[in-house]
MOPAC internal coordinates of N, CA, C and O (Angstrom, degrees):
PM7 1SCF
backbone

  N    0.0000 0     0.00 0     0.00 0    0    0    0
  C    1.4502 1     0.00 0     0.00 0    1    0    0
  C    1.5208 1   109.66 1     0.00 0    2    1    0
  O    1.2310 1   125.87 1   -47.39 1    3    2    1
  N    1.3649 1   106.32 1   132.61 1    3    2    1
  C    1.6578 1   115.31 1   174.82 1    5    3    2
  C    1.5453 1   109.15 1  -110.91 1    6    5    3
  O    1.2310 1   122.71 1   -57.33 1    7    6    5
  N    1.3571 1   112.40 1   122.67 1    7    6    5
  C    1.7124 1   113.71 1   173.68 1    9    7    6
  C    1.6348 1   111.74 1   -90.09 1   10    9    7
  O    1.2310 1   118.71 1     0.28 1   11   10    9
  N    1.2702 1   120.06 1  -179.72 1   11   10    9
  C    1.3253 1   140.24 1  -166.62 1   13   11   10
  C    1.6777 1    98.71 1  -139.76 1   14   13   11
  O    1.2310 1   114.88 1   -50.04 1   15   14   13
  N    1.0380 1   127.32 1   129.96 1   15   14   13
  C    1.3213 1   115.35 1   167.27 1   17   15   14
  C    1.7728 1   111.88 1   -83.61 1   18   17   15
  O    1.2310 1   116.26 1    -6.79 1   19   18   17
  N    1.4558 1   124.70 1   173.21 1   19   18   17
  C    1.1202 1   132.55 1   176.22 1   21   19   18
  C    1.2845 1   116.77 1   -57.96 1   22   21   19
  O    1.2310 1   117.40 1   135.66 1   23   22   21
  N    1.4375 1   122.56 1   -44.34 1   23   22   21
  C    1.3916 1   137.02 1   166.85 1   25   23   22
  C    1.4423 1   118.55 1   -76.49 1   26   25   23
  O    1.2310 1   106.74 1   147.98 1   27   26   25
  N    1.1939 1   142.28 1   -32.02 1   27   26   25
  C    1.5721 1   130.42 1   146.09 1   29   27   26
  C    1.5338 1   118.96 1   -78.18 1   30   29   27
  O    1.2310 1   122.62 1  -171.69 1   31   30   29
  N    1.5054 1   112.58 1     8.31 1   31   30   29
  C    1.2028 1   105.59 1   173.41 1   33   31   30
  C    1.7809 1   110.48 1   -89.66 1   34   33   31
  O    1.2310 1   127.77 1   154.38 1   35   34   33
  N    1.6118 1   102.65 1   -25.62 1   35   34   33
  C    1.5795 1   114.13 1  -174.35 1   37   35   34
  C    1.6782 1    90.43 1   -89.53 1   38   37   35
  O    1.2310 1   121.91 1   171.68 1   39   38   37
  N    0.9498 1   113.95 1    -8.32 1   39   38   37
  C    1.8159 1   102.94 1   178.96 1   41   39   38
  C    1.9558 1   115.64 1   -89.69 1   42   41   39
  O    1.2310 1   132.77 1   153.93 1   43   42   41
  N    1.0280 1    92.93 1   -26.07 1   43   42   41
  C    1.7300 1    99.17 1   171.64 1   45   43   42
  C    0.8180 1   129.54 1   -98.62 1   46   45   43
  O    1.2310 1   122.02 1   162.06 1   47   46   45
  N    1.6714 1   113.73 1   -17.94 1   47   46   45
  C    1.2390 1   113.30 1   165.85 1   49   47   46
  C    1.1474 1    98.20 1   -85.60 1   50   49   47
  O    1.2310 1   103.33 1   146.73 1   51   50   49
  N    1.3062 1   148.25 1   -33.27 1   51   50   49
  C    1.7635 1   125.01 1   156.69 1   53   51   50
  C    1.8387 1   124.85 1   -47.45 1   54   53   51
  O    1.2310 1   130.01 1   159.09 1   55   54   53
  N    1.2164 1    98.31 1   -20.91 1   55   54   53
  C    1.2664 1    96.72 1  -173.90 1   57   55   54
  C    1.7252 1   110.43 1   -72.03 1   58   57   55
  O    1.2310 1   133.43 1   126.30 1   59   58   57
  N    1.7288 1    91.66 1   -53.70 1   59   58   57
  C    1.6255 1   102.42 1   177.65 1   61   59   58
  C    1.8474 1   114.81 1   -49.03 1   62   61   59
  O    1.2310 1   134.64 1   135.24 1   63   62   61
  N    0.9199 1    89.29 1   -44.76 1   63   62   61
  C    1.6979 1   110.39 1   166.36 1   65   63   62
  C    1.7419 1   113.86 1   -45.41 1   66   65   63
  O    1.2310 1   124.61 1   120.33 1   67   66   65
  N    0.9591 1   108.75 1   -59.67 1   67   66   65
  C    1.7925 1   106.12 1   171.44 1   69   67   66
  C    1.5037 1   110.75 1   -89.00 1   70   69   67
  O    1.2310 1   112.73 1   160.73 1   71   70   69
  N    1.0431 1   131.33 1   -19.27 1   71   70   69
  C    1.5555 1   129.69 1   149.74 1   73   71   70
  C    1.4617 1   107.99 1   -68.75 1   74   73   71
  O    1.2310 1   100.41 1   179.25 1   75   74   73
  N    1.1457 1   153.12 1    -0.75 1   75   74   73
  C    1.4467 1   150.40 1   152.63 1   77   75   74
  C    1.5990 1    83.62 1    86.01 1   78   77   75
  O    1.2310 1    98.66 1   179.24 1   79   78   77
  N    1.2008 1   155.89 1    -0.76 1   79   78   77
  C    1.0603 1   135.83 1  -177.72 1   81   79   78
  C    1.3113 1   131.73 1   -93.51 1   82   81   79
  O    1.2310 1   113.21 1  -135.71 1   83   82   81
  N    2.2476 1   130.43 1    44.29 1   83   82   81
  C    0.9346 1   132.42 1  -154.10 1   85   83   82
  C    1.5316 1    93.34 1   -77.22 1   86   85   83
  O    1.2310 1   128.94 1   -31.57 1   87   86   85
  N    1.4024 1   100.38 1   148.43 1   87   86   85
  C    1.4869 1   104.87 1   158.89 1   89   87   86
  C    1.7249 1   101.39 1   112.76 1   90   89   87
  O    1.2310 1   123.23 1   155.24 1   91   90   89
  N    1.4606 1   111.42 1   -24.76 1   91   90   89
  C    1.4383 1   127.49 1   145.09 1   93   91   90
  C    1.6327 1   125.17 1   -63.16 1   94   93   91
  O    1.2310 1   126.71 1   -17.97 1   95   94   93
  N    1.7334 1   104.70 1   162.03 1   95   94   93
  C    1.5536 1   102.14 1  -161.78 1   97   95   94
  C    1.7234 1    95.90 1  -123.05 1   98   97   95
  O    1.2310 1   123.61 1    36.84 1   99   98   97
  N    1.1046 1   110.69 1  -143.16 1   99   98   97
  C    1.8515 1   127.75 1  -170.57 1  101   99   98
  C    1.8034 1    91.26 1  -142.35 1  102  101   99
  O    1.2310 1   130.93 1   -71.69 1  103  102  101
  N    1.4674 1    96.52 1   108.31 1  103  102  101
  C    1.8735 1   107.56 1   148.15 1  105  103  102
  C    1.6226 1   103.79 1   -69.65 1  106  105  103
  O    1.2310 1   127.91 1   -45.36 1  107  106  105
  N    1.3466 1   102.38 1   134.64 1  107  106  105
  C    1.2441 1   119.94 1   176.03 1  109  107  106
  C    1.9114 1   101.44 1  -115.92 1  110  109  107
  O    1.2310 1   115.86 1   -44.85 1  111  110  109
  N    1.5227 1   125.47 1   135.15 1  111  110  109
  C    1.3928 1   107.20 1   169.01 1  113  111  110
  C    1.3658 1    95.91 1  -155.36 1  114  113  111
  O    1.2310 1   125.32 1     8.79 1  115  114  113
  N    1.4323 1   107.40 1  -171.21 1  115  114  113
  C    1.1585 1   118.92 1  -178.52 1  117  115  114
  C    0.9874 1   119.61 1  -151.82 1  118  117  115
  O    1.2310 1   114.02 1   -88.24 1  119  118  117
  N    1.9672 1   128.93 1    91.76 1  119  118  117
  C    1.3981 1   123.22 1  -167.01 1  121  119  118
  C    1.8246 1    94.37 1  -109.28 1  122  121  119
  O    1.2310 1   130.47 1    -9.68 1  123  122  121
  N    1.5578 1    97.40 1   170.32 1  123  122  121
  C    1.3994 1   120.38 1   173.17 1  125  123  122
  C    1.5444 1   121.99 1   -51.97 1  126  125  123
  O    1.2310 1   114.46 1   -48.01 1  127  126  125
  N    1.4350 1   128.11 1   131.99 1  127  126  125
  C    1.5498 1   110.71 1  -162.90 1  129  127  126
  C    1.3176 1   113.63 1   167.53 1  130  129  127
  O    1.2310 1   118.19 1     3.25 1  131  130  129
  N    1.2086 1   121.06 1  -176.75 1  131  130  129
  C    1.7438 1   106.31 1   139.11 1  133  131  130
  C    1.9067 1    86.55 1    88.03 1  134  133  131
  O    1.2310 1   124.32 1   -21.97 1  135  134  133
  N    1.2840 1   109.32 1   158.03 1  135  134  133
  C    1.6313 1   111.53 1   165.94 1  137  135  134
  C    1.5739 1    95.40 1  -100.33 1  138  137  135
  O    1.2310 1   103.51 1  -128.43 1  139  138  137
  N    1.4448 1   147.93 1    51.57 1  139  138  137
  C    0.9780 1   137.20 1   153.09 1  141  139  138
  C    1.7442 1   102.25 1  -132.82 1  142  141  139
  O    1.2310 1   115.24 1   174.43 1  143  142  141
  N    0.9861 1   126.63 1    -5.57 1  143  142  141
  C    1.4450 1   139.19 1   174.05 1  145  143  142
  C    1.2750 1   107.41 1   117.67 1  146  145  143
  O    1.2310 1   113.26 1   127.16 1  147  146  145
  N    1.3850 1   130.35 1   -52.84 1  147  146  145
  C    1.9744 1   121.54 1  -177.06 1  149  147  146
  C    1.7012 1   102.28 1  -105.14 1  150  149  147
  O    1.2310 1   136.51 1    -1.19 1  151  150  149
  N    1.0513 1    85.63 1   178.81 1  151  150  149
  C    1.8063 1   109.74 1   172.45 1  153  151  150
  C    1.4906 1   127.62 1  -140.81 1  154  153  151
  O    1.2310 1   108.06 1   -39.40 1  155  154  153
  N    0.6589 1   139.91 1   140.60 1  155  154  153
  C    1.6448 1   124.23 1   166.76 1  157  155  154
  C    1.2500 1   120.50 1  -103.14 1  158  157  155
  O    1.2310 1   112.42 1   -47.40 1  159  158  157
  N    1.3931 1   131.91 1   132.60 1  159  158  157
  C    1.1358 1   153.15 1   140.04 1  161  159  158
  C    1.0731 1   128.78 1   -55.51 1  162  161  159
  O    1.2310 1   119.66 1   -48.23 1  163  162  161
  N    1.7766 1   118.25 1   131.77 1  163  162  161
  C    1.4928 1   125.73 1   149.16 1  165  163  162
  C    1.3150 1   123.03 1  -129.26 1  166  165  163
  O    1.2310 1   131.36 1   -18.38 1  167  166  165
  N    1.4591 1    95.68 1   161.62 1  167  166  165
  C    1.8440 1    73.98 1   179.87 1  169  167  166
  C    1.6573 1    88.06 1  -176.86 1  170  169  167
  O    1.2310 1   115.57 1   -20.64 1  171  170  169
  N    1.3980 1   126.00 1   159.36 1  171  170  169
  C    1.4082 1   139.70 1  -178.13 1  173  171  170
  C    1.4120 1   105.75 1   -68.01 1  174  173  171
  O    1.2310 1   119.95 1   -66.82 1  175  174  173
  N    1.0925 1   117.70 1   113.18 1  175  174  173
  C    1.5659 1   138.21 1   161.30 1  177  175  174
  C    1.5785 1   129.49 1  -101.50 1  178  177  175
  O    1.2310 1   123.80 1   -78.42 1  179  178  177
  N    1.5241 1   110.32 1   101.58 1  179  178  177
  C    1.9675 1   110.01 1   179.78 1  181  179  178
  C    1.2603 1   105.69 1   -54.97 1  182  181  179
  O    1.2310 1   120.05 1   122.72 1  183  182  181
  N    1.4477 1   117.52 1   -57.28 1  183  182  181
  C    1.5252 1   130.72 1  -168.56 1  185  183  182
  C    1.5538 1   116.23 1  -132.44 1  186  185  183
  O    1.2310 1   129.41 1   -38.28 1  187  186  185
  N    1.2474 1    99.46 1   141.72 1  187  186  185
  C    2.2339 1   107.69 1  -172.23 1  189  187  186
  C    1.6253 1    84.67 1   -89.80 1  190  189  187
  O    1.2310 1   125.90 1   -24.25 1  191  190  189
  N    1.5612 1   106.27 1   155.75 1  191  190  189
  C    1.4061 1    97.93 1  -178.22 1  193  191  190
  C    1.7676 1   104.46 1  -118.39 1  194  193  191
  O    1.2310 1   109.80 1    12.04 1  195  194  193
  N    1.0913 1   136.75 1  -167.96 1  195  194  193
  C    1.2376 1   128.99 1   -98.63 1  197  195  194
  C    2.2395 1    86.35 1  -100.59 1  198  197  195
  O    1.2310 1   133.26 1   157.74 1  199  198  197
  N    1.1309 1    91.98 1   -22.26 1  199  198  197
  C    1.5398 1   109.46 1   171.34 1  201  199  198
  C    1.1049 1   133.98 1   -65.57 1  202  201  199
  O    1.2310 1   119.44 1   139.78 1  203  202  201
  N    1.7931 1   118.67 1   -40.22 1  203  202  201
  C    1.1791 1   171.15 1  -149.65 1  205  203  202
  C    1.5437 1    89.32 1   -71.46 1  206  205  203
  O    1.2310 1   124.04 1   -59.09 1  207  206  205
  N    1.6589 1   109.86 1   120.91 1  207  206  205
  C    1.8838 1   110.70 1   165.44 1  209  207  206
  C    1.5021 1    96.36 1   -98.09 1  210  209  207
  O    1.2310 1   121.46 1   -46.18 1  211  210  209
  N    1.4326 1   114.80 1   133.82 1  211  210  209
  C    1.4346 1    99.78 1  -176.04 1  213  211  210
  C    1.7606 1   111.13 1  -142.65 1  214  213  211
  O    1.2310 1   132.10 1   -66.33 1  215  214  213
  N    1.6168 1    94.24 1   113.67 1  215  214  213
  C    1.8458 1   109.69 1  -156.46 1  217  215  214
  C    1.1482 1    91.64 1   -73.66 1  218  217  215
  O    1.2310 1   115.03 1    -3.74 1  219  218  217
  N    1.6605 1   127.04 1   176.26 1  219  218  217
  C    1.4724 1   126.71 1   123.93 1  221  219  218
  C    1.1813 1   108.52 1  -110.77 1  222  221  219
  O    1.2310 1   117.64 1   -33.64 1  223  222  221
  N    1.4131 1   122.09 1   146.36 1  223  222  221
  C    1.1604 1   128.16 1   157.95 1  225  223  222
  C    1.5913 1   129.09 1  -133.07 1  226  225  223
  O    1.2310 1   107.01 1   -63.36 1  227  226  225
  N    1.4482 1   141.80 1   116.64 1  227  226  225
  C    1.4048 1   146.21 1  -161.95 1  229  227  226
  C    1.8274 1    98.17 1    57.54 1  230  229  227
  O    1.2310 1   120.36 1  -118.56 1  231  230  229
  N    1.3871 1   116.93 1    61.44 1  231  230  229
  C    1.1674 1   129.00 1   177.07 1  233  231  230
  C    1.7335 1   123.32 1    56.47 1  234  233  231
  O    1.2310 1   127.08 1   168.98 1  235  234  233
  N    1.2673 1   103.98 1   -11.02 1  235  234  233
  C    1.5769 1   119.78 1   170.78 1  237  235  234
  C    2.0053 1   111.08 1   -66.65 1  238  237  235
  O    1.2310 1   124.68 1   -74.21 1  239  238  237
  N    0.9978 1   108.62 1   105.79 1  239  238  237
  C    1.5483 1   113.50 1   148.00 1  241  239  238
  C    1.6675 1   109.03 1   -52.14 1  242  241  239
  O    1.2310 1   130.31 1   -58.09 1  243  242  241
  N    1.3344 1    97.71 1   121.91 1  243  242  241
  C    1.8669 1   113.40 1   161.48 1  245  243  242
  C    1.3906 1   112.40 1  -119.26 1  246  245  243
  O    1.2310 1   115.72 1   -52.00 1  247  246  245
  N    1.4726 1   125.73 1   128.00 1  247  246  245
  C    1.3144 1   138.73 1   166.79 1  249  247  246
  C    1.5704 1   104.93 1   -98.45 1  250  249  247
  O    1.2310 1   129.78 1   -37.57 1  251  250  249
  N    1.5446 1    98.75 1   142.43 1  251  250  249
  C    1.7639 1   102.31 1  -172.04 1  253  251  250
  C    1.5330 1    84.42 1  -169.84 1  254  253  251
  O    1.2310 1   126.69 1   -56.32 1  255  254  253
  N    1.4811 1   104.74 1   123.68 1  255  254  253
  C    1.2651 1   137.93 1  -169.49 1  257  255  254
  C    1.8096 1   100.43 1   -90.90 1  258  257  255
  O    1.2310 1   121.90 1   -38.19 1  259  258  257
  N    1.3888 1   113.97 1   141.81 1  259  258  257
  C    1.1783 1   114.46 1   174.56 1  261  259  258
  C    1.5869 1   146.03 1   -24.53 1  262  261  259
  O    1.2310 1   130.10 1   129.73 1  263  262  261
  N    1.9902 1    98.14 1   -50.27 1  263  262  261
  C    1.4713 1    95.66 1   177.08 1  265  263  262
  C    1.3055 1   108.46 1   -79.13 1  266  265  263
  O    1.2310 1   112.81 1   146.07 1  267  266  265
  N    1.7217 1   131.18 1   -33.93 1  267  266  265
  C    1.4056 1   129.45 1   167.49 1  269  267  266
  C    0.9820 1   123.48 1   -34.99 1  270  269  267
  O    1.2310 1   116.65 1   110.33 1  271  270  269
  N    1.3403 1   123.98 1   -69.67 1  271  270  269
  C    1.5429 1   129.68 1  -177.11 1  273  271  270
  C    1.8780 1   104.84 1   -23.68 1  274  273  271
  O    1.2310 1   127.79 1   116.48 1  275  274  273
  N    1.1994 1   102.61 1   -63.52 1  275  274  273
  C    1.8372 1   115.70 1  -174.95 1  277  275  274
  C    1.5116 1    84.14 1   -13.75 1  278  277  275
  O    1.2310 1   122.65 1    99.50 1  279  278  277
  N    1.5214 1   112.52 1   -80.50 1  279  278  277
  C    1.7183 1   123.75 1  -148.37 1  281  279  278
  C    1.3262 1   108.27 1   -86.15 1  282  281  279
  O    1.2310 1   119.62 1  -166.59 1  283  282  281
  N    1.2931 1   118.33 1    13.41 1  283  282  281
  C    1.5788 1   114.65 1   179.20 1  285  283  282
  C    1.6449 1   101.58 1  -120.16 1  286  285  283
  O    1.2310 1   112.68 1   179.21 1  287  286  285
  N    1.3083 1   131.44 1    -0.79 1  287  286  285
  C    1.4995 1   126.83 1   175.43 1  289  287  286
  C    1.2171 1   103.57 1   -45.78 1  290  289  287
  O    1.2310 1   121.21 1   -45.82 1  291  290  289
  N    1.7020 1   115.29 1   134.18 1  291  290  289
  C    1.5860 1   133.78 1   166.39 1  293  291  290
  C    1.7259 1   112.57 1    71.57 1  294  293  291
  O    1.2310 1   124.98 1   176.55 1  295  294  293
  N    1.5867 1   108.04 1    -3.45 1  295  294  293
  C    1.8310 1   107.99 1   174.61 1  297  295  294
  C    1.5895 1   109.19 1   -73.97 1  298  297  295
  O    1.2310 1   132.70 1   -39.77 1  299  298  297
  N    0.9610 1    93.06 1   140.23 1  299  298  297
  C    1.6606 1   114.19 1   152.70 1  301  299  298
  C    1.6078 1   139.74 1  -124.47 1  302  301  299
  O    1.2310 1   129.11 1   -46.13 1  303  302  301
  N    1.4507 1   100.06 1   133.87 1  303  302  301
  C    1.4683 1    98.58 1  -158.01 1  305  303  302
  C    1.5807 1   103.69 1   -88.62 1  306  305  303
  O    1.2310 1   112.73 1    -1.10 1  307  306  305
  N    0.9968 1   131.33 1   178.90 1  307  306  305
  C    1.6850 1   126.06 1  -131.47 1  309  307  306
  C    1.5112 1   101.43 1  -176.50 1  310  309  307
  O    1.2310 1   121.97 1   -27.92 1  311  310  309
  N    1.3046 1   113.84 1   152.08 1  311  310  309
  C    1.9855 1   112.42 1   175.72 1  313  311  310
  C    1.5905 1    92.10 1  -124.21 1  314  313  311
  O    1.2310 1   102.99 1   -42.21 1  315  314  313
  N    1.2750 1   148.82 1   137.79 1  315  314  313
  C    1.1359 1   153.40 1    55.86 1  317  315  314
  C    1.4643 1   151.91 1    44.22 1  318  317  315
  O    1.2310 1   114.47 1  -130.59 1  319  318  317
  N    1.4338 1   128.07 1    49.41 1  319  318  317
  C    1.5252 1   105.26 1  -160.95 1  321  319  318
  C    1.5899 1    93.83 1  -131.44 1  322  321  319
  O    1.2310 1   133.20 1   -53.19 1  323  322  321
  N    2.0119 1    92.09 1   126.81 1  323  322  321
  C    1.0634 1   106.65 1  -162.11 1  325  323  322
  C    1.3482 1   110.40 1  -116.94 1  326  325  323
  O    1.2310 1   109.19 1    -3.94 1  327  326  325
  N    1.2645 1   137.87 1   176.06 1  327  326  325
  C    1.8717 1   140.72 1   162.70 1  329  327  326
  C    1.3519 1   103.74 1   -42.97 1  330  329  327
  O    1.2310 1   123.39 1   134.88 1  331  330  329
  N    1.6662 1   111.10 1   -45.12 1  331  330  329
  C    1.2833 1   106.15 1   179.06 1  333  331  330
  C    1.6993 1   134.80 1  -108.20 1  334  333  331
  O    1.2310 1   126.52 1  -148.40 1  335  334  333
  N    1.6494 1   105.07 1    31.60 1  335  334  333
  C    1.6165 1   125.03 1   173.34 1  337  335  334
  C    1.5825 1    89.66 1   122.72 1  338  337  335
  O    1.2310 1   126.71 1    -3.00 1  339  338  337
  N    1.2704 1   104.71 1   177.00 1  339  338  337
  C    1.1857 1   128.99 1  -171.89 1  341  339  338
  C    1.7631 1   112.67 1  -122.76 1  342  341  339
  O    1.2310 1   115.99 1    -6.04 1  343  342  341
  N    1.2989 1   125.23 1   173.96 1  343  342  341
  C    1.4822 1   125.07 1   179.62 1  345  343  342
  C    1.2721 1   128.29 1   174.41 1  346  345  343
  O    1.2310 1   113.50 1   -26.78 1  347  346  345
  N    1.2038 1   129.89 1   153.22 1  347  346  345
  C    1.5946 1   114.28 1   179.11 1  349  347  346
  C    1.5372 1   109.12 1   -82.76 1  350  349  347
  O    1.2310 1   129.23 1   -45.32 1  351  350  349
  N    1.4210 1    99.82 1   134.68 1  351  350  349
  C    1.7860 1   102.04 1   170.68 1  353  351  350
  C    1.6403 1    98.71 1  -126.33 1  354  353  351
  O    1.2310 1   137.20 1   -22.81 1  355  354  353
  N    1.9284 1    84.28 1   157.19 1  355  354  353
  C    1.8336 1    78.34 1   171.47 1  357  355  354
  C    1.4963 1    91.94 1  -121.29 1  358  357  355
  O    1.2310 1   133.30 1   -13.31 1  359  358  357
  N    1.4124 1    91.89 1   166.69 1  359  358  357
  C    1.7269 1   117.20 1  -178.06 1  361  359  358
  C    1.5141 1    90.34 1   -92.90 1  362  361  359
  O    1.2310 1   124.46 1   -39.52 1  363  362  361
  N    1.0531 1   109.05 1   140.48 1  363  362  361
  C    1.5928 1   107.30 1   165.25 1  365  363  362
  C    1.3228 1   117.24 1  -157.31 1  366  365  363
  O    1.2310 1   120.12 1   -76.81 1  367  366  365
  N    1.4644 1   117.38 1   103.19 1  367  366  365
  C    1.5321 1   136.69 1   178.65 1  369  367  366
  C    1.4815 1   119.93 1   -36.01 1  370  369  367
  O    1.2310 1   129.05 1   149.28 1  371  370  369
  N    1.5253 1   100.16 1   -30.72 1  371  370  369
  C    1.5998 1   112.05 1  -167.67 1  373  371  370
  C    1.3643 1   110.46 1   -78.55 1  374  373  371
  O    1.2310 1   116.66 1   150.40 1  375  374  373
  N    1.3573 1   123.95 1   -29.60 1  375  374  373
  C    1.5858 1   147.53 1  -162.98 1  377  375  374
  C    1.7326 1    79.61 1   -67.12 1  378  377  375
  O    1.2310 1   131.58 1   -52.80 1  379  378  377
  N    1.7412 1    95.24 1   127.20 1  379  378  377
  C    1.6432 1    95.05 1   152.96 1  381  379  378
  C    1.8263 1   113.25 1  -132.88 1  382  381  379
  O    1.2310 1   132.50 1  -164.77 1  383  382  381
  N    1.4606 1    93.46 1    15.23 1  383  382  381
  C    1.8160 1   100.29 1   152.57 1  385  383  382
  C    1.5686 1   103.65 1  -157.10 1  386  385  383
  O    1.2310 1   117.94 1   -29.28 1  387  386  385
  N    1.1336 1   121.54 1   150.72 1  387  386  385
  C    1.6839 1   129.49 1   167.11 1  389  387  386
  C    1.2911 1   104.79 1  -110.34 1  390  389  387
  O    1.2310 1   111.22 1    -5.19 1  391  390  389
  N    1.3489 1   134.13 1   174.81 1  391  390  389
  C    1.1533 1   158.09 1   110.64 1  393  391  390
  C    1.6987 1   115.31 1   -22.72 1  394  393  391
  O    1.2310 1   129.32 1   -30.28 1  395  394  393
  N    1.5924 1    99.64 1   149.72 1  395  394  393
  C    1.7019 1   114.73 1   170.31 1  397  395  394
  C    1.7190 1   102.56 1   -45.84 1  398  397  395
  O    1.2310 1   132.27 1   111.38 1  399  398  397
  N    1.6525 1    93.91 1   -68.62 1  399  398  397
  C    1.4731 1   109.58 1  -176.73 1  401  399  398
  C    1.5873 1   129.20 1   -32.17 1  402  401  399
  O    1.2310 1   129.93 1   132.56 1  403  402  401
  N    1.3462 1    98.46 1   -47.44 1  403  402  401
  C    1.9935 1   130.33 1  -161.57 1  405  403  402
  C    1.3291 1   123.59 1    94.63 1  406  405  403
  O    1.2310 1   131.04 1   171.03 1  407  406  405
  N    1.5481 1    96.31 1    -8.97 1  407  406  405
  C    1.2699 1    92.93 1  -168.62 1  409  407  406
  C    1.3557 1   123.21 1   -66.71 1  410  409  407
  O    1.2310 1   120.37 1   140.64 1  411  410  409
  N    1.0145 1   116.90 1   -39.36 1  411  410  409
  C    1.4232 1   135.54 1   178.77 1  413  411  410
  C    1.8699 1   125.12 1   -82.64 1  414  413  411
  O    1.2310 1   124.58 1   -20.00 1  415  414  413
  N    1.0719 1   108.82 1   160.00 1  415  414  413
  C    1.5904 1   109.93 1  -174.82 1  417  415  414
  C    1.4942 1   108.70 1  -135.69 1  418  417  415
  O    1.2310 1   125.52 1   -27.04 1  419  418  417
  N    1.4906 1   107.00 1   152.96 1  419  418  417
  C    1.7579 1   113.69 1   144.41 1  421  419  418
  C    1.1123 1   119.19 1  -157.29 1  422  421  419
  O    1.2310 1   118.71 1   -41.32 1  423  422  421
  N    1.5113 1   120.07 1   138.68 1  423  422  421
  C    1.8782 1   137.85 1  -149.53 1  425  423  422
  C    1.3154 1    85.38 1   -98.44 1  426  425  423
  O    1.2310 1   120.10 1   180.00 1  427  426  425

C-alpha cells in the first residue's frame, strides 16, 4: 500500500484540475539513477495498465507498476513548501540511505 498525504492529496488534485484531467490519478515509480542508485518518479496517469496495482489514497488514484511496488511498500507521497519552493517528496520505509538532495535512494 502507497499513501498520499492530505496536503499532496489537495495538490494533485489541483494539478489534475488545471490539466483538465479530473478523474485521472499520479504514476508513482522507481527507476535506476540518482547518485544513491534509484529515483522516484511521478507523473499524471489517465489509465494504470494492465500490470499496474492501483491504491487510492485521500481520494488520489496511484498507479505503481510491478517492479516499483517492491521499493515503495508502506511510502507515502507528501507536498513540501519551503522558503525555498515547494515539491512532492516520498517517505519511503524501504530506503536504508538517501542522498543530500532526497531525491535519490538505496535499499
Amino acid at each position: 500500500m502507497i499513501n498520499v498525504s492530505a496536503t499532496a492529496a489537495t495538490k494533485i488534485s489541483e494539478l489534475l484540475t488545471e490539466e483538465n484531467k479530473a478523474g485521472s490519478g499520479l504514476r508513482v515509480f522507481v527507476q535506476g539513477g540518482g547518485c544513491s542508485g534509484f529515483q522516484y518518479g511521478l507523473m499524471i496517469e489517465e489509465s494504470g495498465g494492465a500490470a499496474d496495482q492501483v491504491f487510492e489514497s485521500n481520494g488520489v488514484k496511484l498507479f505503481v507498476d510491478p517492479v516499483s511496488i517492491a521499493y515503495l511498500k508502506g511510502a507515502e507521497v507528501d507536498f513540501v513548501d519551503t522558503v525555498t519552493g515547494g515539491g512532492f517528496t516520498i517517505k519511503n520505509p524501504n530506503a536504508t540511505s538517501t542522498c543530500g538532495c532526497g531525491s535519490s535512494f538505496n535499499v
